[in-house]
C-alpha positions as CSV (number, residue, x, y, z in Angstrom):
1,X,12.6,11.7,0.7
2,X,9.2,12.4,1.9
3,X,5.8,10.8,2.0
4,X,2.5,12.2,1.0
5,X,0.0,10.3,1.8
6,X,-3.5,12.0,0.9
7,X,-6.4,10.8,2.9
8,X,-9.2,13.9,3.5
9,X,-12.1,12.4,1.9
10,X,-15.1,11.9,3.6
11,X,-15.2,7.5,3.0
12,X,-18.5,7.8,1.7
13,X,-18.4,4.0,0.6
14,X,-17.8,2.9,3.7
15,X,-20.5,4.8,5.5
16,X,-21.7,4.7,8.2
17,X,-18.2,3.6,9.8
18,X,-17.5,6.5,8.4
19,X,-19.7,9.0,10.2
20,X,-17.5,9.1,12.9
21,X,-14.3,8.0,11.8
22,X,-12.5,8.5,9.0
23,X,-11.0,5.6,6.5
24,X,-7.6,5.2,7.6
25,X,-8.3,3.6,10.9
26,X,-11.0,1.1,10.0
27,X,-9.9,-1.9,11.7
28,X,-8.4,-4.7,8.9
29,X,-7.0,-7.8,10.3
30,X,-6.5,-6.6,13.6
31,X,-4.6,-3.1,12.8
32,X,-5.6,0.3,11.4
33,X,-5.9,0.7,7.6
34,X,-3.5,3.4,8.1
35,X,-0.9,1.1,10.4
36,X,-0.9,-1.2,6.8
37,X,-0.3,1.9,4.6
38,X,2.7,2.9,6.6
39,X,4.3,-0.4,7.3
40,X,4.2,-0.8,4.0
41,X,6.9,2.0,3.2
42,X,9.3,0.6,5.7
43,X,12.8,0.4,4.0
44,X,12.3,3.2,2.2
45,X,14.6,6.4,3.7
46,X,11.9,9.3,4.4
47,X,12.3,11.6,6.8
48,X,9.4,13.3,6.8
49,X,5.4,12.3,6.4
50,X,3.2,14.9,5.1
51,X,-0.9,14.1,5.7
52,X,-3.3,15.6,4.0
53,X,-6.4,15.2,6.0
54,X,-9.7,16.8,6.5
55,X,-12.8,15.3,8.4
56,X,-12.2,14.1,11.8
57,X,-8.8,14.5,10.9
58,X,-7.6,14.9,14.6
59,X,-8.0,11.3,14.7
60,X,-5.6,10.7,12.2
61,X,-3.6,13.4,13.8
62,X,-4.0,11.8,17.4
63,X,-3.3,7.9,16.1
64,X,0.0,8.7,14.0
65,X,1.6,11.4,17.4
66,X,0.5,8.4,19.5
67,X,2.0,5.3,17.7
68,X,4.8,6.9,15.5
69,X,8.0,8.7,16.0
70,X,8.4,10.4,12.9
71,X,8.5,13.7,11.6
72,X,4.9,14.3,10.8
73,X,3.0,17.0,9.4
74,X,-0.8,17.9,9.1
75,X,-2.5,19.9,6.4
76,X,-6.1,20.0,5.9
77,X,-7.5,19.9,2.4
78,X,-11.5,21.8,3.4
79,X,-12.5,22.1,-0.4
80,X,-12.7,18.1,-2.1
81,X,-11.5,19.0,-5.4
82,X,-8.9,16.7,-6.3
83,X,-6.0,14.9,-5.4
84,X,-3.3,17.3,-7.3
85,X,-5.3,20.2,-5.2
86,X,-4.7,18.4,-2.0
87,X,-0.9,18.1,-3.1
88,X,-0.8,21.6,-4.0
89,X,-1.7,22.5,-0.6
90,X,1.8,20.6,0.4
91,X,4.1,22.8,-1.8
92,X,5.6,24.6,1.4
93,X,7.0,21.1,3.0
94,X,7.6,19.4,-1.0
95,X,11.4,19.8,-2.1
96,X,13.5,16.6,-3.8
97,X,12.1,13.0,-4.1
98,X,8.8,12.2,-3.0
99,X,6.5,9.1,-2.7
100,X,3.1,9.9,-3.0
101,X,1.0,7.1,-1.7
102,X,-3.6,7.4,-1.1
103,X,-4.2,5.6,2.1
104,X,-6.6,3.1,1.0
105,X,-4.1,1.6,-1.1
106,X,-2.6,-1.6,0.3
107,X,0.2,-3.5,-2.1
108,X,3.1,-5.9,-2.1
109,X,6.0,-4.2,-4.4
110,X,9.2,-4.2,-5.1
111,X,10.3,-0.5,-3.8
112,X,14.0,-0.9,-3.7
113,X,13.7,-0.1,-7.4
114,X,13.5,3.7,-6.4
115,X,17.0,4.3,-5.5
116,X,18.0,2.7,-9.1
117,X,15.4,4.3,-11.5
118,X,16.8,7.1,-14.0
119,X,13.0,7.8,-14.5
120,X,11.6,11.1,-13.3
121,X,8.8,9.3,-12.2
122,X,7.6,5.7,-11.1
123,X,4.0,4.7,-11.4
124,X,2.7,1.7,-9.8
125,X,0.9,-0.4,-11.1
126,X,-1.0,-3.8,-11.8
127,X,-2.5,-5.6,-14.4
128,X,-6.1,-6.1,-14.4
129,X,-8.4,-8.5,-16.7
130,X,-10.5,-5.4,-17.3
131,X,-9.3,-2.1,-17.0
132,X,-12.5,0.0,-17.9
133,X,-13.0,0.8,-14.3
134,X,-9.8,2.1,-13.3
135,X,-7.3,4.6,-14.3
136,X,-4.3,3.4,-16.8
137,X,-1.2,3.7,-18.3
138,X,-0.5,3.9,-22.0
139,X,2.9,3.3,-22.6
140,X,5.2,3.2,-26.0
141,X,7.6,0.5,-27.8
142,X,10.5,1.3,-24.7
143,X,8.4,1.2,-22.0
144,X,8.1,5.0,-21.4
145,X,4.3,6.4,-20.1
146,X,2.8,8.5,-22.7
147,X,-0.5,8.9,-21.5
148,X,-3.1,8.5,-19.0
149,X,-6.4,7.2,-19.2
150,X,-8.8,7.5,-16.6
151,X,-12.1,4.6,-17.4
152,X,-11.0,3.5,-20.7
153,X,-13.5,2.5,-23.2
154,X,-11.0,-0.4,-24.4
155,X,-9.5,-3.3,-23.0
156,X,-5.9,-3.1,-24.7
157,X,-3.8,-0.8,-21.8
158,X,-4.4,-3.3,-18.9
159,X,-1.7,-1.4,-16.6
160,X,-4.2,0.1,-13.8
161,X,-2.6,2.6,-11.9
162,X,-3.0,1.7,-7.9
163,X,-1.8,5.2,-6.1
164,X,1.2,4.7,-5.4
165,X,4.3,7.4,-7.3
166,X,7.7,8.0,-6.7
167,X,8.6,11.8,-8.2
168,X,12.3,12.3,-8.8
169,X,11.6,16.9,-8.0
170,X,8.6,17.7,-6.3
171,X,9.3,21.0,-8.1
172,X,8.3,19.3,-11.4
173,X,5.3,18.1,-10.0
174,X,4.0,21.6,-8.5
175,X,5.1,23.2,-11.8
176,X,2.6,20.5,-13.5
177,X,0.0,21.0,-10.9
178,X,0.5,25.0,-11.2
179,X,-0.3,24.8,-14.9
180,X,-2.9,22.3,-14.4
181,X,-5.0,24.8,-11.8
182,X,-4.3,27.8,-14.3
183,X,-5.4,26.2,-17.1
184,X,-8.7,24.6,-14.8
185,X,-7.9,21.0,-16.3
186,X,-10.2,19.0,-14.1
187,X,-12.3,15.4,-14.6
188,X,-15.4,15.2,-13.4
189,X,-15.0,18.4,-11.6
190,X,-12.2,17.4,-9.7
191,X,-8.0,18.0,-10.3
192,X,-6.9,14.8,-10.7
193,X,-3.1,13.9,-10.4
194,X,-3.2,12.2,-13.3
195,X,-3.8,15.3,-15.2
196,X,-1.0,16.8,-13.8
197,X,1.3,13.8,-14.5
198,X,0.0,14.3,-18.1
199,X,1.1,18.0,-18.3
200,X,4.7,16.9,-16.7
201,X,4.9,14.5,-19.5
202,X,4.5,16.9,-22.2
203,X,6.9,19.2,-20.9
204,X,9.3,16.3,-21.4
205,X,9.3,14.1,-18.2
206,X,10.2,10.4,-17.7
207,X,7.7,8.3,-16.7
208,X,8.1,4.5,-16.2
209,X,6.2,2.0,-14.3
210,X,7.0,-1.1,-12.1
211,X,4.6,-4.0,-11.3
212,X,3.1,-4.5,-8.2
213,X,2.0,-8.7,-7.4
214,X,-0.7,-7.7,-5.2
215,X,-3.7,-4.6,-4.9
216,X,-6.0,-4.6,-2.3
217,X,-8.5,-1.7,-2.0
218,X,-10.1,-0.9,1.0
219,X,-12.6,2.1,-0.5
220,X,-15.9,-0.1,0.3
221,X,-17.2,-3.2,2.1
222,X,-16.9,-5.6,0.0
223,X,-13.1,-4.8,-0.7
224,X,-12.2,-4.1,3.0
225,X,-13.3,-7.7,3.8
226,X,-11.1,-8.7,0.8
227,X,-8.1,-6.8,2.3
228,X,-9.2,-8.3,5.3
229,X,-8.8,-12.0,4.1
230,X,-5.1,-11.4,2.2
231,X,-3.7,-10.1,5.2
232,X,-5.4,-12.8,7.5
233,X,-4.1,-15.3,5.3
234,X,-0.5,-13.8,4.9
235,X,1.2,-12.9,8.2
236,X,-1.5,-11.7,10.4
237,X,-3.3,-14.7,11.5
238,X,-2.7,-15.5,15.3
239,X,-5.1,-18.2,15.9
240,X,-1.7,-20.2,17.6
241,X,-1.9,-17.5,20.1
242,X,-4.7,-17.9,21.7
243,X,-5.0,-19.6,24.9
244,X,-8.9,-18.6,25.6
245,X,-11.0,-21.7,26.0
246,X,-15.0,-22.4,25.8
247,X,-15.3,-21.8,21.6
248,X,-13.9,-23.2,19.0
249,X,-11.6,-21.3,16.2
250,X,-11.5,-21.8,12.2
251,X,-8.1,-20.2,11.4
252,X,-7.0,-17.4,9.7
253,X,-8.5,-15.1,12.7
254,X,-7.2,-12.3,14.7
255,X,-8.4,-12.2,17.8
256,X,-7.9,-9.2,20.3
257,X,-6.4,-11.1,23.6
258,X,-8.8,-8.8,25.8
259,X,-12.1,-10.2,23.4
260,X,-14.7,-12.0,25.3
261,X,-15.9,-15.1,23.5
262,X,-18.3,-17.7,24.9
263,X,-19.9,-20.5,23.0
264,X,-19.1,-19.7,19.3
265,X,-17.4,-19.9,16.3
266,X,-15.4,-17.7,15.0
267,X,-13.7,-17.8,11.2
268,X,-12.2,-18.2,9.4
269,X,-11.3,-14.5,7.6
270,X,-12.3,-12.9,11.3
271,X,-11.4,-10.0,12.8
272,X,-12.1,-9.6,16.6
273,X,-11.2,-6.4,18.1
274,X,-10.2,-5.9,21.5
275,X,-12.9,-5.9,24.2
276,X,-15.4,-7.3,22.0
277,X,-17.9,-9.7,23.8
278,X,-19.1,-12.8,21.6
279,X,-21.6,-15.5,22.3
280,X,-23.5,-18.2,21.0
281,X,-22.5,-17.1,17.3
282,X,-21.2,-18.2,14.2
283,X,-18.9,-15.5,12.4
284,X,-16.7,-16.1,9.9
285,X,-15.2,-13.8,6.7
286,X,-16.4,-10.4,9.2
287,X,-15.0,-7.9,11.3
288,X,-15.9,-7.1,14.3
289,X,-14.4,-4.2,15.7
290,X,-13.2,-3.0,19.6
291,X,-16.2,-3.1,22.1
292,X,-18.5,-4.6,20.1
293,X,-21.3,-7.2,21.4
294,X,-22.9,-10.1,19.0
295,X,-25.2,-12.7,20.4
296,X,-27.2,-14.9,19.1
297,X,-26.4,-14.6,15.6
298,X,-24.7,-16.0,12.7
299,X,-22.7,-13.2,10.6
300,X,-20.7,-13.7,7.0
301,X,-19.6,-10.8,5.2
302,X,-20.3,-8.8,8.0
303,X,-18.6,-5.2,9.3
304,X,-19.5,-4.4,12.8
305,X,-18.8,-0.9,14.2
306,X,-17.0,0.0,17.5
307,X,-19.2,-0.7,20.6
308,X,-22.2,-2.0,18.2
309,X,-24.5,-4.7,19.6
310,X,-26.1,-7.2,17.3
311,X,-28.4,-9.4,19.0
312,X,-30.3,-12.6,16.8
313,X,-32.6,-15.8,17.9
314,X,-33.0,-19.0,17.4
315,X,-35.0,-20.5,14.8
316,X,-37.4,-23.5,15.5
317,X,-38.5,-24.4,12.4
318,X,-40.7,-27.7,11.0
319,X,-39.4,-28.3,7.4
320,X,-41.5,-30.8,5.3
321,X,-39.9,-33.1,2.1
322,X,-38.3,-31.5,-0.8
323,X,-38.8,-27.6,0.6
324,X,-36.4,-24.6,0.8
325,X,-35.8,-21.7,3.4
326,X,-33.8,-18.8,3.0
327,X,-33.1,-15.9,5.4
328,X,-31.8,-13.2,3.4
């Protein structure tokens, strides 16, 4: 089996981390985004990964030949014009099953359900109070996928699809995604996989789906510090583990043992990467990633870059009966 894991787009939502990074290794709970992604296929029998990167993707590149002893391969995707484009641009390294899995996708699932499935294809995904923001499933009285709906106007298909496929053939696939280019079927100027999942259904493909408990995102801020609480709050806090004294800790944290941190309070839902420097502050649900410097300052909600310095004051302030201050 083999792994696809597209991951070239530019993280606009996450700018500026993104400027000079790309996604996959923003720093969530103490790890890459990418180390998350990739832990999360353990079990599963690939023997090859296939990353489909484009800019700064010698970081990706550089992080996976550092950390991982796998079989990896590299293809850039230069042109950002779909996800069934950037697996097109695969087809030399695609031959049996494959899991196709986008890298800002974080999930707990049942995968062992693979190796049983007599579906062509597995799509998974999670049900959602209201789907019009996401891409669903419509399925039919046996359970069978007969269409896809990307942004439904409706509420009634509530299946939304998280990335994460299992394709019996990659030959089926790239005969789907062939058509799909050839015939120019695109959304919003882009070739979506969906489409192409579409166009292996009507030439008379299986598709099923399988329920996944948990979806976290990590696309923007708001949902990287989401990501960032789960995983705090399941497995990766390791506020028993530190011995530093001189501030005072709200579990769940992670806290790099090589962070600096003087004076404050950190958590809880913080992430402290290594070398960071921290005092007199009060940070809790942020992340503060490797070489950074805060002072001074009381952060919530807060993403700190690498080797940023955020510096605040104190506040003297004379407050008379029945007033209200706010610092926005």
């Amino acid at each position: 089996m083999k792994a696809v894991i597209p991951m070239a787009g530019y993280g606009k939502r996450l700018r500026p981390h993104t400027f000079s990074r790309p996604k996959p290794l923003i720093n969530v709970a103490g790890e890459p985004m990418l180390k998350h992604v990739l832990d999360s296929l353990d079990g599963l029998p690939i023997d090859e990964y296939i990353f489909i990167v484009g800019y700064l993707g010698e970081q990706i590149e550089e992080y996976v030949r550092t950390n991982y002893k796998v079989k990896a391969t590299f293809v850039e995707q230069k042109e950002m014009i779909g996800q069934a484009h950037a697996i097109h641009l695969t087809r030399e390294h695609l031959t049996g099953p494959i899991i196709v899995l986008f890298a800002d996708t974080l999930f707990d699932a049942d995968l062992s359900v693979i190796g049983a499935t007599d579906a062509d294809a597995l799509i998974y995904v999670h049900q959602v109070p209201d789907p019009r923001r996401f891409g669903v499933v419509e399925l039919n009285g046996d359970g069978r996928v007969t269409r896809f709906i990307e942004k439904p106007s409706t509420t009634e298909n509530r299946n939304a699809v998280i990335g994460l496929y299992y394709i019996r053939d990659a030959a089926r696939l790239l005969a789907a995604i062939e058509k799909q280019l050839a015939r120019k079927v695109m959304t919003k100027d882009e070739y979506f996989i969906a489409d192409a999942f579409q166009i292996m259904i009507e030439d008379g493909a299986v598709f099923r789906t399988q329920s996944v408990k948990t979806w976290l995102d990590c696309g923007k801020p708001e949902t990287v510090l989401e990501t960032n609480r789960y995983l705090l709050d399941h497995g990766h806090d390791n506020s028993s583990e530190i011995t530093q004294k001189g501030f005072i800790i709200v579990p769940p944290v992670h806290i790099h043992a090589s962070a600096v941190i003087v004076n404050s309070i950190i958590g809880p839902h913080t992430t402290v990467g290594a070398g960071c420097r921290i005092e007199d502050s009060i940070i809790r649900d942020s992340i503060i990633d490797a070489g950074a410097e805060v002072k001074l300052s009381l952060l919530d909600q807060s993403l700190i870059g690498r080797d940023a310095s955020v510096g605040g004051r104190v506040r003297v302030l004379n407050v008379g009966d029945e007033s209200s201050v706010g610092f926005g």
